[in-house]
N, C-alpha and C positions, 0 to 999 in steps of 0.2 A: 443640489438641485440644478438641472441642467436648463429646463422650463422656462421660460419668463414667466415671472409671477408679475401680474398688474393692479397695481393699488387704485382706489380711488378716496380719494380725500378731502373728507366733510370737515369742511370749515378753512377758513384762512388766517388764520391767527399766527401768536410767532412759534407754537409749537410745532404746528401744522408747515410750517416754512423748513423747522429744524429738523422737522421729521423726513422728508422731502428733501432736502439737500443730502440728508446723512443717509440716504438710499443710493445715490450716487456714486457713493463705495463699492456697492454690488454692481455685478455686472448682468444679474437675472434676475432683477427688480425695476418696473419702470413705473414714476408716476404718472398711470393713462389717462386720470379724469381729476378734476375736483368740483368741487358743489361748492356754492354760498349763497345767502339769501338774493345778492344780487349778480346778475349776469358779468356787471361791468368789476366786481371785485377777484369774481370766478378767473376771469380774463388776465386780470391782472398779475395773479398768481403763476396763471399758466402759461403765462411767457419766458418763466426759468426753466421751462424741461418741455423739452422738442417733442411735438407728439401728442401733449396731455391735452386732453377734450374741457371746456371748459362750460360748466353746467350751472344754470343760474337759479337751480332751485336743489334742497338735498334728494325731493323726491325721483327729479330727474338724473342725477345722480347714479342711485341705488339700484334704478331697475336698468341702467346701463347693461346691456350682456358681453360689452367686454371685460368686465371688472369680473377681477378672483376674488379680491376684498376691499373691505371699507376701512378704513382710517379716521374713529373720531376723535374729534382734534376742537369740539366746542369748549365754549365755559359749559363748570361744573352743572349746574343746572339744567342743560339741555341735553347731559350724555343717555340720561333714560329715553327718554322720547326717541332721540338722534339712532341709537342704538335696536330700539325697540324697532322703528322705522325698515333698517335696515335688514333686519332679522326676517321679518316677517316677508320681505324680498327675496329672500336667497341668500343672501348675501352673508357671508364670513365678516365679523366684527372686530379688530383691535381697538377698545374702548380706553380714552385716556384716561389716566387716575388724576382726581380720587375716580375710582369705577362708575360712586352716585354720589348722590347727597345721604343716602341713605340705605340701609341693610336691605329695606323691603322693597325698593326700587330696586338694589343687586339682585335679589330673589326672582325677580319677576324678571329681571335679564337674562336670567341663567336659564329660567323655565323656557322663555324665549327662545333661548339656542336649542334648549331639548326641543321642545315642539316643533322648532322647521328645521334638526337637523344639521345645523352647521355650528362650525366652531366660534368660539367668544371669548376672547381673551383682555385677562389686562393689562393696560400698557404701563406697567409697574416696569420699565425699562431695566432700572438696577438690579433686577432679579436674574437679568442675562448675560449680564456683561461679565467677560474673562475674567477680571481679580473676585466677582462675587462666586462663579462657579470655582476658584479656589478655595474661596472663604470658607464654604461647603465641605470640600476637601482633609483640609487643613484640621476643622471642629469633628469630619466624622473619623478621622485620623487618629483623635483620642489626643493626640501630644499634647493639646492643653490641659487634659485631666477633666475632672467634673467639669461645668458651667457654671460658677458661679455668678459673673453679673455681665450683663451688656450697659455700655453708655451709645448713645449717639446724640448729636445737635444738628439742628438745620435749621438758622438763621437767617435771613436774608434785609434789607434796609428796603422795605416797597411801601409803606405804609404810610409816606407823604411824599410818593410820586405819581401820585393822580391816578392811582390804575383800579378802574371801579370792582373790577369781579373780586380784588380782596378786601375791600371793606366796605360792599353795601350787602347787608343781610339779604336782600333779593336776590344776590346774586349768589350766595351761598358762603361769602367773603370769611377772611378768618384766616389766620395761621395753620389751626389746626389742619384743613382741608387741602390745604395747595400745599402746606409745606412738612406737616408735623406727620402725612402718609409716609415720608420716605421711612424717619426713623421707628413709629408705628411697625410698619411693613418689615424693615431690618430684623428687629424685636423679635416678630412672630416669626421671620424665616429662620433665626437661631434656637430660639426655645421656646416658639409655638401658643397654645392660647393660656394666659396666667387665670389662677387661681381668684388674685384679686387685684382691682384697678382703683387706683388715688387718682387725683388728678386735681389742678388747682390753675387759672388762669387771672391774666390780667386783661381785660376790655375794653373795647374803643365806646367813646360816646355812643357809637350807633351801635353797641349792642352782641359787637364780632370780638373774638378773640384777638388778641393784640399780640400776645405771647400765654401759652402754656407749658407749664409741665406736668410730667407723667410718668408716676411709679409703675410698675409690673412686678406682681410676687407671684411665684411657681409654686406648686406643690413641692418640688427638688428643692425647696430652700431658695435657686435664685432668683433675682432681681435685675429688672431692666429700666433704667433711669433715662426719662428722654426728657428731650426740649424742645423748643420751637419759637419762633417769633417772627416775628415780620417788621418789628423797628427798628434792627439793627443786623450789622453782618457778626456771623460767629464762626470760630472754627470749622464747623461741618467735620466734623471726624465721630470715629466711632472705636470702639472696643471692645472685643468680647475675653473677658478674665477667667482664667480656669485655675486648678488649684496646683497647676503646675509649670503654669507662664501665661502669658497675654498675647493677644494681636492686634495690632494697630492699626486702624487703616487709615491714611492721611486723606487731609481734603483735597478735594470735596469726595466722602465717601460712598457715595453713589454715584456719582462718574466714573470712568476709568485711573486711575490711579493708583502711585504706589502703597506698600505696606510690610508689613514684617512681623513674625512670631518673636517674643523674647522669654526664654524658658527659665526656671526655676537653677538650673545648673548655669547660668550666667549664659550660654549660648543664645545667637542672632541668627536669626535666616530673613534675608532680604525678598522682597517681591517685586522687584523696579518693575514699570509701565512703559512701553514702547506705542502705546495704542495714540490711533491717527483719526480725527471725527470724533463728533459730537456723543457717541456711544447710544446712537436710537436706532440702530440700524439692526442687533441681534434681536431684538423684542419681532424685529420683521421675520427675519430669516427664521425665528422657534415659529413663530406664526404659520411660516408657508407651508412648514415641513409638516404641522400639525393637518392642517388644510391638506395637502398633498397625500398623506397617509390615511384621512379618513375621519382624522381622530376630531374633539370635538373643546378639547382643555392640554394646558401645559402638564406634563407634572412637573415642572419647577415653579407652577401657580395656579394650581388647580382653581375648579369653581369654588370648590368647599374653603380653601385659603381664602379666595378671597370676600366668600362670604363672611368668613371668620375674622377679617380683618375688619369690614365694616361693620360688623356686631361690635365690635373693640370701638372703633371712631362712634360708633354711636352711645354707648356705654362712656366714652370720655367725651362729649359733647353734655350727657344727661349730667356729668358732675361738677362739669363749669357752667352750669344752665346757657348754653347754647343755643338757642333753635331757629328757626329759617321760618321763612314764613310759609303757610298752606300745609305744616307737620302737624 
C-alpha cells in the first residue's frame, strides 16, 4: 500500500500506546486522531506522533472524516459499545481482544459491520505475525504427520499489582479473558472447534479466575491442553505434536520469536527471529489491505473464527462458573 492509511485511536491505555508506537515502523500509516473520555488525556497522548488531532470524546473521534479507521484499544467491557459506536459511523473497526465479554455481543458486532458495510476485525495480533503465518505453513506441509496434541501457556504475575480490569468482575477481570484468548485462539487456529471442552479453575476471592485450565478433544482423536494464570510468570511457549515430529515455539509464543520443527528421523530445522517492534503492527497492515480492497473480514480471522472462538471462552467460562455481572 502506497496510500496513507490514518488510524484513529479510541482509548489511551498502554496498549493503545503499543499500538501507536509500533505503527511507526510503517511508513503509510499515521496515528491522525485519538479519543478519550477526557480532552486533557486525549492531548496527552498526542503529543508522541506529529499531526495526531486530539479528541476529548470517542464520539468526536469517530465521525472524524479524516480517519480510514478506528483502533479500539478500551477495557474488555467497553469494546461492544466502543465498537458498535464506531460502526454505525462509517467507520472501519480493529477491535482488541478479547473481541467481547461475550459471543452474543461478538454476534451483534459482526451484524454491525454487515449492516453499515465496513470491515471489523480482531485484533488477535499473533494471528499475523511472520513465525505464526509459518506456523501455518509448516502444519499445512504435512511433515509433522497427523495432529495429535497442542500445548500452550500464558502466564503472567499481575494479580497483586493493583491493576483493576483484571480482578474486578466489573470489569470483566480474570485470566481467562486478557490472558487465556492467546492460547484459546492458538488451539482453534491449529485444529479448529473441539468436539468437547473440560476446563477447571482456581478463583480469587472476588469471584474471577485466578488461573485456569483447559482440555480440547477433536473428533481426530486430538487434544489441546492449555493454561493460564495471572499469579505468576510461566514459560509462554506452545507446541503442536504430530505423529511424525513437533514444533516448538519458544517464548513468548505469540510474539515474534524463534522456533523449530524436530522430526521423527532425528532431524532439526531452525526458525531464528530477526523481527524489530513490538509485533502490533501486521494486525494494521492485514487491516488496511482488507479496508482497501473492499473486503469486510481477515481470512487469517474471519468473523466466523472469531465467533467460534468466543462460543469456546464462553463455553469455558460456563465450566468454571465465571460470570460478569449484567450476563
Amino acid at each position: 500500500m502506497s496510500q496513507e492509511f490514518k488510524w484513529g485511536i479510541l482509548g489511551t491505555g498502554g496498549i493503545a500506546l503499543a499500538f501507536a508506537r509500533d505503527l511507526t515502523f510503517l511508513n503509510n500509516h499515521l496515528v491522525a486522531a485519538v479519543g478519550s473520555r477526557t480532552k486533557e488525556k486525549a492531548e496527552e497522548f498526542a503529543i508522541e506522533f506529529p499531526g495526531c488531532t486530539a479528541h476529548g470524546s470517542y464520539e468526536k473521534l469517530v465521525t472524524n472524516p479524516e480517519i480510514d479507521a478506528i483502533y479500539v484499544a478500551t477495557p474488555h467491557p467497553m469494546h461492544f459499545t466502543n465498537t458498535i459506536l464506531a460502526l454505525k459511523a462509517g467507520k472501519p473497526v480493529l477491535c482488541e481482544k478479547p473481541f467481547s465479554i461475550n459471543a452474543s455481543q461478538a454476534r451483534a458486532m459482526v451484524e454491525a459491520s454487515i449492516e453499515n458495510n465496513v470491515a471489523l476485525l480482531e485484533a488477535m495480533w499473533m494471528r499475523f505475525l511472520p513465525h505464526i503465518h509459518q506456523v501455518r505453513k509448516i502444519i499445512a506441509s504435512g511433515v509433522l504427520g497427523d495432529i495429535i496434541s497442542v500445548t500452550a501457556d500464558h502466564g503472567q504475575r499481575l494479580a497483586d499489582q493493583g491493576i483493576a480490569r483484571l480482578v474486578e468482575p466489573s470489569l470483566a477481570g480474570g485470566a481467562l479473558l486478557d490472558l487465556g484468548i492467546y492460547p484459546v485462539s492458538f488451539a482453534h487456529m491449529v485444529l479448529g472447534v473441539p468436539e468437547k471442552v473440560q476446563a477447571s479453575a482456581v478463583m480469587t476471592d472476588k469471584g474471577v479466575d485466578a488461573s485456569t485450565s483447559i482440555l480440547f478433544t477433536y473428533a481426530s482423536g486430538a487434544q489441546a491442553i492449555l493454561t493460564t494464570t495471572m499469579i505468576a510468570q510461566t514459560p509462554c511457549r506452545a507446541v503442536v505434536s504430530g505423529v511424525n515430529g513437533w514444533l516448538e515455539i519458544d517464548r513468548t509464543f505469540y510474539n515474534p520469536t524463534t522456533m523449530r520443527v524436530h522430526l521423527y528421523d532425528g532431524t532439526t530445522t531452525e526458525y531464528p527471529s530477526n523481527y524489530q517492534g513490538h509485533g502490533l503492527r501486521e494486525q494494521a497492515i492485514e487491516f488496511a489491505n482488507i479496508v482497501s480492497t473492499g473486503k469486510f473480514e481477515s481470512e487469517y480471522l474471519t468473523h466466523k473464527h472469531t465467533l467460534e472462538i468466543m462460543e469456546l471462552m464462553d463455553l469455558i467460562r460456563d465450566k468454571i462458573g465465571l460470570k460478569y455481572p449484567g450476563e
